[in-house]
C-alpha positions as CSV (number, residue, x, y, z in Angstrom):
1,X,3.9,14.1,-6.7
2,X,6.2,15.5,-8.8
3,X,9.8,14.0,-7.5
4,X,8.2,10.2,-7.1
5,X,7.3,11.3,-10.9
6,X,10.9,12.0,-11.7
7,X,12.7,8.8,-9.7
8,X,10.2,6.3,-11.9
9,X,11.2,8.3,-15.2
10,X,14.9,8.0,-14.4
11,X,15.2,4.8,-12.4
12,X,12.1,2.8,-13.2
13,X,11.7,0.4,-15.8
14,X,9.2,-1.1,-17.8
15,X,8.7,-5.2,-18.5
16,X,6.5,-6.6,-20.8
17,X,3.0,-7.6,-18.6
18,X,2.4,-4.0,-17.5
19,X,5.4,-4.1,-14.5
20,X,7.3,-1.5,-13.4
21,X,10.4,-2.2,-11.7
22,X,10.8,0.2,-9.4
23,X,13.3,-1.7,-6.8
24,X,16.4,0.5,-7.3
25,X,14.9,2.8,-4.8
26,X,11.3,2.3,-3.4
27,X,10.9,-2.3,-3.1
28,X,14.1,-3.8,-3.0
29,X,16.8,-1.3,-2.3
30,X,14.7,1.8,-0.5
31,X,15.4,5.3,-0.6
32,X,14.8,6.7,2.8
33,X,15.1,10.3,2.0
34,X,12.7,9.5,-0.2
35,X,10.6,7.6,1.8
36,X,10.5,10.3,4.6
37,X,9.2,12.8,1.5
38,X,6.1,10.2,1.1
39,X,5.0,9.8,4.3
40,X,5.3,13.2,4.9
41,X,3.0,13.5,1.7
42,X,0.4,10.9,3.3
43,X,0.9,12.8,6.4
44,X,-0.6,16.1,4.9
45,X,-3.8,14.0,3.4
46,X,-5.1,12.4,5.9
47,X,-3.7,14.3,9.6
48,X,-6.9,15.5,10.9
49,X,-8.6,11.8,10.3
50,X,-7.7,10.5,13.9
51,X,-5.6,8.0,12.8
52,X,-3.7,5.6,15.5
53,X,-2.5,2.7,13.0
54,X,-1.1,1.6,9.6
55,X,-1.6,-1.3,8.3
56,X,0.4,-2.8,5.5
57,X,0.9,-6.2,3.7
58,X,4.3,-7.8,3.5
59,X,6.7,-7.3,2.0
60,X,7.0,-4.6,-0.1
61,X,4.3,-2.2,2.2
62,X,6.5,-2.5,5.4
63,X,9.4,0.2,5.2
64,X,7.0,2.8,3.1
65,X,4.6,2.1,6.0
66,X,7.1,2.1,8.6
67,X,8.0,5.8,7.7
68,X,4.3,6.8,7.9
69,X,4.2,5.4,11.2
70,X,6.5,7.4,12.3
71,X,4.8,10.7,10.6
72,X,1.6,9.6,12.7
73,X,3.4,8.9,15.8
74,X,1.4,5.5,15.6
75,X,2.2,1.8,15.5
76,X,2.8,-0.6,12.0
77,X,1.1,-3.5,11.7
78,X,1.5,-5.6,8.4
79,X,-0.6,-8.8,7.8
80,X,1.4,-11.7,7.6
81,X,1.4,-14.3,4.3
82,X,2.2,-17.1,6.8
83,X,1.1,-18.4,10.2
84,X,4.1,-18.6,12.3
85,X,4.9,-19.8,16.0
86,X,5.3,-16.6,17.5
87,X,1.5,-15.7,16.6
88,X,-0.9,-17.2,19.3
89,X,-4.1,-16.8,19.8
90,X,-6.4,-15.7,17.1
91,X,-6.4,-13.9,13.6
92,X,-8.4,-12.0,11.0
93,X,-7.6,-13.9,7.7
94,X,-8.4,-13.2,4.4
95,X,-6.9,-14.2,0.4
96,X,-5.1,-11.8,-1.6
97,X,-3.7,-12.4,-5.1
98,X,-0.5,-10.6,-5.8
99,X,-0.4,-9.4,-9.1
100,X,3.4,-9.8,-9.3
101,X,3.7,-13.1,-8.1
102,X,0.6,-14.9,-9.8
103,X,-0.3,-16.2,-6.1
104,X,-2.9,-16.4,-3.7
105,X,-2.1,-15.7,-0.1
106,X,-3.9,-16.3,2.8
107,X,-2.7,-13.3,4.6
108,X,-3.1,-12.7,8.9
109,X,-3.4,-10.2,11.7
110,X,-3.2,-10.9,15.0
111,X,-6.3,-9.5,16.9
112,X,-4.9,-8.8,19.5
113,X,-3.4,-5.9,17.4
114,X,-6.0,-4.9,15.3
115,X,-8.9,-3.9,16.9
116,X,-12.6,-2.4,17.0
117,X,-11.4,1.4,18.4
118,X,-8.2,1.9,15.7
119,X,-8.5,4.2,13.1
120,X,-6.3,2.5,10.3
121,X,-4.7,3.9,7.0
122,X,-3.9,1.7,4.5
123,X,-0.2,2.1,2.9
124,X,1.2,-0.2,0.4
125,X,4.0,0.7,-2.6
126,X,1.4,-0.4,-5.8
127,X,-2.5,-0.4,-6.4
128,X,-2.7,-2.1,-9.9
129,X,-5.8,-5.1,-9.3
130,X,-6.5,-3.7,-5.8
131,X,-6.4,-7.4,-4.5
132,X,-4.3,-6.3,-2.0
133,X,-6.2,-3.8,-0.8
134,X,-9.5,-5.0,-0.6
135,X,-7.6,-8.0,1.6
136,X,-6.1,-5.3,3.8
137,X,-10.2,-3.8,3.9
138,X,-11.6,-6.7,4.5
139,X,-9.2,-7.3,8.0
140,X,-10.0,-3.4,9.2
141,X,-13.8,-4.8,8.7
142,X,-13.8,-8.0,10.3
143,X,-12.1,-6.4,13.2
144,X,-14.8,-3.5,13.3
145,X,-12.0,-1.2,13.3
146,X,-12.4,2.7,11.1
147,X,-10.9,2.7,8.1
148,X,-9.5,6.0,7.2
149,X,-8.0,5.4,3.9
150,X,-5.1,3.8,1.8
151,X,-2.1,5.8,1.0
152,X,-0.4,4.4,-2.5
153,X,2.8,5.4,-4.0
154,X,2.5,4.3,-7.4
155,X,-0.9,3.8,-9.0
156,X,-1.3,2.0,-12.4
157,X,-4.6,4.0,-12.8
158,X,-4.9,1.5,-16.2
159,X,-5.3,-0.8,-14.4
160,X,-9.0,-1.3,-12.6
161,X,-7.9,-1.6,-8.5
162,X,-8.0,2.1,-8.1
163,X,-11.5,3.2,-10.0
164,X,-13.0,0.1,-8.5
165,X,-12.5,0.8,-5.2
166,X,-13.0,4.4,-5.3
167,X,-16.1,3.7,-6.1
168,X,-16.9,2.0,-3.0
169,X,-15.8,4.7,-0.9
170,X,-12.2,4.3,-0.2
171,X,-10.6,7.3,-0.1
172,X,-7.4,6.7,-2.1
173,X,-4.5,9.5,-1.7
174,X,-1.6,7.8,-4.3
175,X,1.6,9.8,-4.7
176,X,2.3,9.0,-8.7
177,X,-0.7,7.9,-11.0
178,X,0.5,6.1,-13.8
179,X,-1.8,6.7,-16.8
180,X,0.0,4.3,-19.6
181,X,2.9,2.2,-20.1
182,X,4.4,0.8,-22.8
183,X,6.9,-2.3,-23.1
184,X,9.3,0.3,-24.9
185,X,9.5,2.1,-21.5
186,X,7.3,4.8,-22.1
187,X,4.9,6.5,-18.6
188,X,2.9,8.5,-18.8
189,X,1.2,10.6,-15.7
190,X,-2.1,11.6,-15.0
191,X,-2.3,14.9,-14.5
C-alpha cells in the first residue's frame, strides 16, 4: 500500500538491530486518518470471510485493531500480558516473545470472549519473528474458534515470521512489506 509506503519513508526510522521506529504515527502517537485507510484496506481482503471478531495483542495491536473493528461492525478483543482482577473465570494462555522487548509473555483471553463459533482475524502493527502471531493462533485454536487470517501493517518480509507461517496456511494480507533495511536508513519494498 502505497501511502503506508510513503509515511515509513518520510517518518520512519531505522535503528541498528533491524527496528523500525515507526511511533510518530502508527505505535505511539497514531494517525487515525490513517488508521481508518488500513482497516478499510483489511476490510476489502478479507469481507466476504464471515468474520465477527478481531483479535489483537497489547499494546501496540489495539488502536490499529480497534479501527478494523469498526470496519467489520465486530467486537475487539486483545489478549492480555497480565492476569488482572477484573478477569474471572477462565483463560486461553499461551507465551509470546516480543522481538522488541527481548521478553517472553505469557499472554490471556478470557473464554468467555473467545469462543468455538467466532470467526477471528488476526491484526497487529509488525510481523517480523511471527512470535506474536503464532501466540495469537495458538488462542483461536485452543478455543476451537475459525481463524480467518491476520491483517499486518508493516511486514519485515527479511525476517522469517511471515514465510514461515505462510507456509502453514495463514493467510497473511500486510499493508507494507519491507524487503531490506539498512542501519543508514535505507527500505526498501517488495513489490
Amino acid at each position: 500500500m502505497r501511502l503506508l509506503e510513503e509515511r515509513i519513508l518520510t517518518d520512519g526510522k531505522v535503528r541498528p538491530g533491524g527496528v523500525l521506529k515507526v511511533d510518530g504515527f502508527l505505535n505511539h502517537q497514531m494517525d487515525m486518518d490513517l488508521f481508518q485507510v488500513l482497516a478499510g484496506q483489511w476490510y476489502q481482503a478479507f469481507q466476504n470471510d464471515g468474520v465477527n471478531k478481531i483479535l489483537t495483542i497489547e499494546a501496540s495491536g489495539i488502536g490499529l485493531a480497534c479501527f478494523a473493528g469498526v470496519a467489520f461492525h465486530c467486537p475487539v478483543l486483545f489478549a492480555k500480558k497480565t492476569k488482572t482482577k477484573n478477569i474471572d473465570g477462565s483463560v486461553y494462555t499461551t507465551r509470546v516473545e516480543s522481538f522488541t522487548h527481548g521478553n517472553i509473555y505469557d499472554v490471556i483471553v478470557a473464554k468467555e470472549y473467545l469462543r468455538a463459533e467466532d470467526r477471528v482475524l488476526l491484526i497487529d502493527d509488525f510481523l517480523a519473528n511471527g512470535a506474536a502471531l503464532d501466540g495469537l493462533c495458538d488462542l483461536v485454536r485452543q478455543a476451537g474458534a475459525t481463524l480467518v487470517g491476520a491483517g499486518i501493517a508493516v511486514e519485515k518480509c527479511f525476517q522469517p515470521g511471515g514465510e514461515r507461517l505462510r507456509a502453514q496456511g495463514l493467510r497473511i494480507e500486510s499493508l507494507a512489506r519491507i524487503r531490506s533495511m539498512t542501519d543508514e536508513g535505507g527500505i526498501e519494498f517488495e513489490p
